[in-house]
C-alpha positions as CSV (number, residue, x, y, z in Angstrom):
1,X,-194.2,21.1,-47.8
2,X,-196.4,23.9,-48.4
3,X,-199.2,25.1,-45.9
4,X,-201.9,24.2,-48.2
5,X,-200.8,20.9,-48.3
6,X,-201.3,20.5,-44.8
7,X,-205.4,21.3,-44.7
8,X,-205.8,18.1,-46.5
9,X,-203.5,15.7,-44.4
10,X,-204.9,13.6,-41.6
11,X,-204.4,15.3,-38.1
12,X,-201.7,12.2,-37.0
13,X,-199.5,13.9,-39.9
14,X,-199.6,17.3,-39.1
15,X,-198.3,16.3,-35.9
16,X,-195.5,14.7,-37.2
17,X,-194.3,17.0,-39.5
18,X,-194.8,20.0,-36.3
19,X,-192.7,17.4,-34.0
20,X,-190.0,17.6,-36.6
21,X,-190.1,21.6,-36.7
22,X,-192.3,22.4,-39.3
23,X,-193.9,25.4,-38.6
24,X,-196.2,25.1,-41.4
25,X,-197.4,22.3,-40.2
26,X,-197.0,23.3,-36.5
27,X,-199.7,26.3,-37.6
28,X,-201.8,24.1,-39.5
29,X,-202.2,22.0,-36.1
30,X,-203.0,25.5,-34.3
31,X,-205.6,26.1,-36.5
32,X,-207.0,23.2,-36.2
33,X,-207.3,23.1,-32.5
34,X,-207.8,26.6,-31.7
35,X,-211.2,26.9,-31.4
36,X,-212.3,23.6,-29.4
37,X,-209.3,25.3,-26.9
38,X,-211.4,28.4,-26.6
39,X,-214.4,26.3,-26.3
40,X,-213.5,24.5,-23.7
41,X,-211.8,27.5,-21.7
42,X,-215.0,29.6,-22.2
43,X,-217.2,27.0,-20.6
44,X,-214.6,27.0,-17.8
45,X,-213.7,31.1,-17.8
46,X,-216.6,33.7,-17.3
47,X,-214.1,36.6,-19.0
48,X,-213.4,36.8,-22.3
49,X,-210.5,38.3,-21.8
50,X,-209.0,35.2,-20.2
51,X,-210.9,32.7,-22.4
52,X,-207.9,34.2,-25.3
53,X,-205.7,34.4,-22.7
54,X,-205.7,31.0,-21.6
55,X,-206.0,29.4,-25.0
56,X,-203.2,31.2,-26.4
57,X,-201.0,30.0,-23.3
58,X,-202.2,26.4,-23.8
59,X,-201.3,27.0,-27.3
60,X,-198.1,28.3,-26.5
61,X,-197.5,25.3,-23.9
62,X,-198.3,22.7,-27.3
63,X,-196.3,24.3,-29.2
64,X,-193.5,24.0,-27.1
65,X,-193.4,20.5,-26.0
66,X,-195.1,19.3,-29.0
67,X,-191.4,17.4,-29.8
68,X,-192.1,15.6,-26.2
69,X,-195.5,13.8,-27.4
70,X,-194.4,10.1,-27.7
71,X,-197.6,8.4,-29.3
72,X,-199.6,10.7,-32.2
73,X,-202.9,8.5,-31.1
74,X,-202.6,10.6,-27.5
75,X,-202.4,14.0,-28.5
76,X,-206.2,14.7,-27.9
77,X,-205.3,13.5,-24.0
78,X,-201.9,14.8,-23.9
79,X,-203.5,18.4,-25.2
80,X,-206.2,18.1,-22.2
81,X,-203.8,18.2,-19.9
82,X,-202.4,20.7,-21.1
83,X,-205.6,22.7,-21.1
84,X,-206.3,21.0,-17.9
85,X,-203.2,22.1,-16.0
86,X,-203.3,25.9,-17.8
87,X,-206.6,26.4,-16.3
88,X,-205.2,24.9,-12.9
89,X,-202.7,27.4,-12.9
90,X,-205.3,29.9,-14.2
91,X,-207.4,29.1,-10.3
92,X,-204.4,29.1,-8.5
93,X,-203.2,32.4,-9.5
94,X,-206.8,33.7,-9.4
95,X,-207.6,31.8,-6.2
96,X,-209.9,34.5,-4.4
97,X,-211.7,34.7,-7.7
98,X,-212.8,30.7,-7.4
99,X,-216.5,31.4,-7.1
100,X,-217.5,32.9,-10.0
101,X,-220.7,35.3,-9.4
102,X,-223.7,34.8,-11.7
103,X,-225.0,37.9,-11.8
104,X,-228.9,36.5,-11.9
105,X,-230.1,39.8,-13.6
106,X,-228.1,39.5,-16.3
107,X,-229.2,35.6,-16.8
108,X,-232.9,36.8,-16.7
109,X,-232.2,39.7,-19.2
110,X,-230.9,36.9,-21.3
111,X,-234.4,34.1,-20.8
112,X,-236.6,37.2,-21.7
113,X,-235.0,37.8,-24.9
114,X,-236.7,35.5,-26.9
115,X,-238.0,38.0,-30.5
116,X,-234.8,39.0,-31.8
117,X,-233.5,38.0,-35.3
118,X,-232.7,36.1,-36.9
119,X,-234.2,34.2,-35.5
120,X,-232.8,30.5,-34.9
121,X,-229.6,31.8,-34.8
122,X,-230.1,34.1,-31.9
123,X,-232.1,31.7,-30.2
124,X,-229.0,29.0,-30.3
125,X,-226.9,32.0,-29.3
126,X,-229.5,32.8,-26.2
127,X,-229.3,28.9,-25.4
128,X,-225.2,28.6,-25.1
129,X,-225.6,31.5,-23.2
130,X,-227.6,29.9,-20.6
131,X,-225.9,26.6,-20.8
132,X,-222.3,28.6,-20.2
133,X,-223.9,30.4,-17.1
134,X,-225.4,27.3,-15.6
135,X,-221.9,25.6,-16.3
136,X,-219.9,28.4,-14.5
137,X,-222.2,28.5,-11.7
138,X,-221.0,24.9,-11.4
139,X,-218.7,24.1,-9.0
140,X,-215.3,23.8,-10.4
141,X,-214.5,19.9,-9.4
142,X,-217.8,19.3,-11.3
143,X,-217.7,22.0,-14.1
144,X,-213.8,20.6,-15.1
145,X,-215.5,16.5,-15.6
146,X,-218.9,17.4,-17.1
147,X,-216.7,19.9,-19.7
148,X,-214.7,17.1,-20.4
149,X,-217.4,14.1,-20.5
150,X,-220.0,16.2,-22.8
151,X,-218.1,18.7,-25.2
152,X,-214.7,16.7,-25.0
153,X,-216.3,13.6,-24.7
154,X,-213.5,11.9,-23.1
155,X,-213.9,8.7,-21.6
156,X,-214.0,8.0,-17.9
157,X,-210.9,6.7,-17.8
158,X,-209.5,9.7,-19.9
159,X,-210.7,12.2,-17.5
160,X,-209.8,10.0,-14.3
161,X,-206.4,10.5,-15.6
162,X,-206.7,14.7,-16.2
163,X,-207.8,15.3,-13.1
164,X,-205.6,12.8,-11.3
165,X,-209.0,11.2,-9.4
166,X,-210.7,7.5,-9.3
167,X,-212.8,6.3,-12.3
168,X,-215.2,6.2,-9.0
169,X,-215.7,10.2,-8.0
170,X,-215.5,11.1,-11.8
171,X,-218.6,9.0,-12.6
172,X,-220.1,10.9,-9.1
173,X,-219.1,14.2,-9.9
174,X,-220.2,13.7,-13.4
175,X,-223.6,12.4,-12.1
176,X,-224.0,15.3,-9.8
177,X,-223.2,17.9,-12.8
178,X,-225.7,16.2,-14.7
179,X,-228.1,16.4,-12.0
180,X,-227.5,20.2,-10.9
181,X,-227.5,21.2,-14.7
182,X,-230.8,19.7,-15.4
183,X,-232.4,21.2,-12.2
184,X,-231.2,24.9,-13.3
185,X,-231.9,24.5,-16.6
186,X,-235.5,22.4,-16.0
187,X,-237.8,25.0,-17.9
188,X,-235.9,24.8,-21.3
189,X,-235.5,21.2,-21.8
């Protein structure tokens, strides 16, 4: 089947044809995915630099054991954990770098920069900015379940199961995120 074939199938078949070794298809799933995998990693990740980093080793780690996903309707969990247990690995081997440093100037260079053009783009740009700082200031229990509540929107269960905790301290830590979010980001919403 050619490539171009693929851009029009529903996501379930891509996967099927990648879990049967197509690599066109196997690409066309990459594609696909790539850029909610960066997302994700680059509300997690302050460097860029390990934002690719990261996503191309979760996309690695797909690719890989993509043959070992048993139910199609799962791969949006299964690929969590794999973005889930990369970035895991990610703390661990970067464990004296766990509290990420906001460097506050920087954040106020970025609230003061409010006429630039053009102009509703870089103010959306200024915004996710500010959101990404307050997210990474974030403690990382709470930054890992409000990433995956709000942009992934993944259930409670869902993330219960990522993050190997109770349905209980995910609705907390989700709750607390919500709370500390709101507090440092009170003067723009």
């Amino acid at each position: 089947m050619a490539s171009s074939v693929y851009k029009k199938e529903e996501l379930k078949t891509v996967i099927k044809y990648a879990q049967g070794g197509d690599t066109k298809a196997l690409e066309e799933l990459i594609r696909r995915i790539q850029k909610n995998i960066f997302g994700m990693f680059s509300y997690m990740v302050s460097s860029r630099q390990d934002v690719s980093d990261l996503t191309q080793e979760a996309l690695l780690k797909m690719a890989k054991h993509i043959k070992e996903l048993k139910d199609n309707n799962c791969f949006k969990s299964w690929l969590n954990h794999i973005v889930m247990n990369t970035y895991y690995d990610y703390t661990r081997k970067h464990s004296n770098d766990k509290n990420i440093e906001i460097n506050e100037d920087k954040l106020l260079e970025i609230r003061d920069k409010i006429g630039c053009e053009p102009g509703e783009k870089c103010l959306f740009a200024e915004i996710e900015e500010i959101i990404k700082a307050a997210l990474l200031s974030l403690p990382q229990s709470l930054r890992i379940v409000i990433i995956l509540r709000e942009y992934e929107g993944l259930s409670y269960e869902d993330i219960s199961k990522i993050t190997n905790t109770a349905v209980g301290t995910v609705k907390s830590r989700i709750a607390r995120a919500r709370f500390k979010l709101q507090k440092q980001l009170k003067e723009f919403i």
